[in-house]
N, C-alpha and C positions, 0 to 999 in steps of 0.2 A: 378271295371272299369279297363280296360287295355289302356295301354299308345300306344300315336298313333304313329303309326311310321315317321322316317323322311322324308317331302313331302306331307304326306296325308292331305286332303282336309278336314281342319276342322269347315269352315263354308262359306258357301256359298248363295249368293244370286241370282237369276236370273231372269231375265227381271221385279221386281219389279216395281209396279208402287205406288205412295204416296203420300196423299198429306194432307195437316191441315183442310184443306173447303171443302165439296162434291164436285165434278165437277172441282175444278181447283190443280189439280196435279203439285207437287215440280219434283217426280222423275217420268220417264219415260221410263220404258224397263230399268229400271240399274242394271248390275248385278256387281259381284264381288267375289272370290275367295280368299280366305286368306287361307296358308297353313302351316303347322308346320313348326317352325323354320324361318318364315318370319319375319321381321319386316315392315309394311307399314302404309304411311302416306297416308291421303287423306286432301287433296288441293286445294283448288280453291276460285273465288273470294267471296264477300259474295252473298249469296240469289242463290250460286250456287246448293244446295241439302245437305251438306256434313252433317248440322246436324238432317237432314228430313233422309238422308241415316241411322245413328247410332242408330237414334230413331224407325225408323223401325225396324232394326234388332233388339235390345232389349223390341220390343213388345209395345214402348208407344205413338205411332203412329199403324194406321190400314194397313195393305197391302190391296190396290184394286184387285190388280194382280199380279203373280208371284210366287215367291215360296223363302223361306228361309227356310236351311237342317244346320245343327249340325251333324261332323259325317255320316251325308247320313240321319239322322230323322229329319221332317220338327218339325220347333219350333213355327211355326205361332201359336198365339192364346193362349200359353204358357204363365204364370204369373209369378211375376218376381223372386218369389223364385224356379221357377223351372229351370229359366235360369240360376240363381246365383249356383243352385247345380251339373250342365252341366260345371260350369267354363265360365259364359259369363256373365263380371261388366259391367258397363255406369256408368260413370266417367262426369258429365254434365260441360259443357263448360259455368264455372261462377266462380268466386273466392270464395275463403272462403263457401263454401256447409256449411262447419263444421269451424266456425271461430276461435275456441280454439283448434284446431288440426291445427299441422303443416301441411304445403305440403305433405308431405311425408305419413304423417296418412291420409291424406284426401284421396291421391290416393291409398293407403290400403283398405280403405272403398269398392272402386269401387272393 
């Protein structure tokens, strides 16, 4: 595997749509771009997407529409050891996952 250069566009979403129930959709048209060397946060109030978004892209939520690329190869449909061997963890937004693991090993895990 060769290392990506700095800039390049190594995971992207677009115009995703998402949601928990058939028919009533979290996310709508959201896309998103993350590139080497960035660091970003995603923000907003609650019941706004953000963890419908992450869940998407690590495959444990369905996408209705849209498209998510690794590198430029779509990962839709991917399971989770094949994301984990691409270099993409989900880290789930709960304490203690692993309660005899520090902080620090928990976020290893991801």
């Amino acid at each position: 595997m060769t290392t990506p250069a700095q800039g390049e566009v190594l995971l992207e979403a677009k115009d995703v749509t998402a949601g928990y129930t058939p028919g009533v959709n979290i996310l709508n048209n959201c896309s998103l771009t993350l590139k080497r060397g960035e660091i970003v946060g995603i923000i907003g109030p609650n019941g706004a997407g953000k963890s419908t978004l992450l869940k998407s892209l690590f495959g444990l939520l369905s996408v209705q529409s849209g498209s998510i690329t690794h590198r430029g190869e779509s990962i839709v449909g991917l399971h989770a050891h094949e994301l984990v061997e691409r270099g993409i963890g989900y880290v789930p937004q709960r304490e203690n996952v692993f309660p005899s693991l520090t902080i620090l090993e928990n976020l290893e895990m991801g």
